[in-house]
C-alpha positions as CSV (number, residue, x, y, z in Angstrom):
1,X,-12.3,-20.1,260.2
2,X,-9.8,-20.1,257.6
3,X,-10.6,-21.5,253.9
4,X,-8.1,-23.6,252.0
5,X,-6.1,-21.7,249.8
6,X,-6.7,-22.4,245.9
7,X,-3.6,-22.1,244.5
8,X,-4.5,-20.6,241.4
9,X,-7.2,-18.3,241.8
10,X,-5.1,-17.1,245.5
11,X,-1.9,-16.7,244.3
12,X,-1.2,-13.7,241.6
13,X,1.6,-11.7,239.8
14,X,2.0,-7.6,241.2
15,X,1.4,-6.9,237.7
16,X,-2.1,-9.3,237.2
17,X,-3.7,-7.7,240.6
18,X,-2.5,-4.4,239.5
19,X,-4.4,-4.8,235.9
20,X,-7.5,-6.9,238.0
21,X,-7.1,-5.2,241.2
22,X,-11.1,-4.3,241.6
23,X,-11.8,-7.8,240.8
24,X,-9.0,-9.0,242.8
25,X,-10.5,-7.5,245.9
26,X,-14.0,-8.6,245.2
27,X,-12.6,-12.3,245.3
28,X,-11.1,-11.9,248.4
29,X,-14.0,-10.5,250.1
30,X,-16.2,-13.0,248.8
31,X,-14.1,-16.1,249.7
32,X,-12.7,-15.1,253.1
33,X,-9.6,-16.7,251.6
34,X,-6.3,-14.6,251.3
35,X,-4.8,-13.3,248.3
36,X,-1.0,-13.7,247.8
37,X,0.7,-11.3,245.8
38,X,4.4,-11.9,243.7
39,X,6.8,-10.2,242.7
40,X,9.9,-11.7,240.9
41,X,8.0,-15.4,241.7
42,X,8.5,-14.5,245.5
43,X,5.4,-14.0,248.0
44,X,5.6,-10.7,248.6
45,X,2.5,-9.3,250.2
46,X,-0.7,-11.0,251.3
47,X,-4.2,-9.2,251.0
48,X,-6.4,-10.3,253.7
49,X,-10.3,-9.9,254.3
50,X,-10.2,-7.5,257.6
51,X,-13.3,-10.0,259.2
52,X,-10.7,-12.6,258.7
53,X,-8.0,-10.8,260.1
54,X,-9.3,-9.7,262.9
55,X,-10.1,-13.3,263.9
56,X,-6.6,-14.3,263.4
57,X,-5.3,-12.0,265.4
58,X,-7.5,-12.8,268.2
59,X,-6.6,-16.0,268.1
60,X,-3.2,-14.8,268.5
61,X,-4.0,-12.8,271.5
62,X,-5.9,-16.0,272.9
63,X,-2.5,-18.1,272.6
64,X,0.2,-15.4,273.9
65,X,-2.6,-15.1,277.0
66,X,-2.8,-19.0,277.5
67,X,1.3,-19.0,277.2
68,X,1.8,-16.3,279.5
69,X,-0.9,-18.0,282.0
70,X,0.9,-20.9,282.1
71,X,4.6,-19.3,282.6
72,X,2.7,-17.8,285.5
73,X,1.8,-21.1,287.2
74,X,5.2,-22.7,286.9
75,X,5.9,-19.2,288.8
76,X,3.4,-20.2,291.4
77,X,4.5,-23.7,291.7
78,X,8.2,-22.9,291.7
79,X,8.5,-21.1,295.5
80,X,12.0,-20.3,295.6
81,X,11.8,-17.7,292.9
82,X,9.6,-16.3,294.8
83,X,10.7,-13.0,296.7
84,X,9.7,-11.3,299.8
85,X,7.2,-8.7,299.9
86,X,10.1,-6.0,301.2
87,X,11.9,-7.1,298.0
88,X,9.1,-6.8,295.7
89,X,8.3,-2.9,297.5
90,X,12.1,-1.6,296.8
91,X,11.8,-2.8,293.3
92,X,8.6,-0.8,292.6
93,X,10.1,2.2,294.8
94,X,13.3,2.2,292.9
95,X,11.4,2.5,289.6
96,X,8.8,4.7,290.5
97,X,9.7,7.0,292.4
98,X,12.6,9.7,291.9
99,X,15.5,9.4,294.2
């Protein structure tokens, strides 16, 4: 689950995590929230709890599997893109095996 982002303890200067950077760290492992880093009053990098991470990323893996699941039933349900099993045998022989 992903906190809400407080805008002024989660967002810092290069230069302020550099000088707080142990303390920095400790924040972001204690609130599971995210800390983004400037430079030039840009987001230019975002520190990230790994736990937290991690679970974003699977989510991410979840969702391109559900996507790709679904692009495979329209597949399923649209026959004539279908091809024959002869077909699909000289397309794996062709890249398989040496000529």
């Amino acid at each position: 689950m992903l906190l809400s982002m407080n805008f002024i303890e989660d967002i810092q200067t290069l230069s302020e995590f550099k000088k707080n950077a142990s303390r920095l760290i400790k924040q972001v492992q204690k609130t599971k929230r995210p800390l983004v880093l400037t430079v030039n009053g840009k987001p230019a990098v975002v520190i990230q709890d790994p736990a937290m991470y991690q679970s974003i990323v699977r989510d991410q893996e979840y969702w391109e599997t559900v996507a790709a699941l679904r692009e495979g039933l329209k597949d399923i349900d649209n026959s004539d893109k279908w091809i024959s099993i002869d077909e699909a045998s000289a397309k794996i022989r062709d890249k398989y095996l040496p000529s």
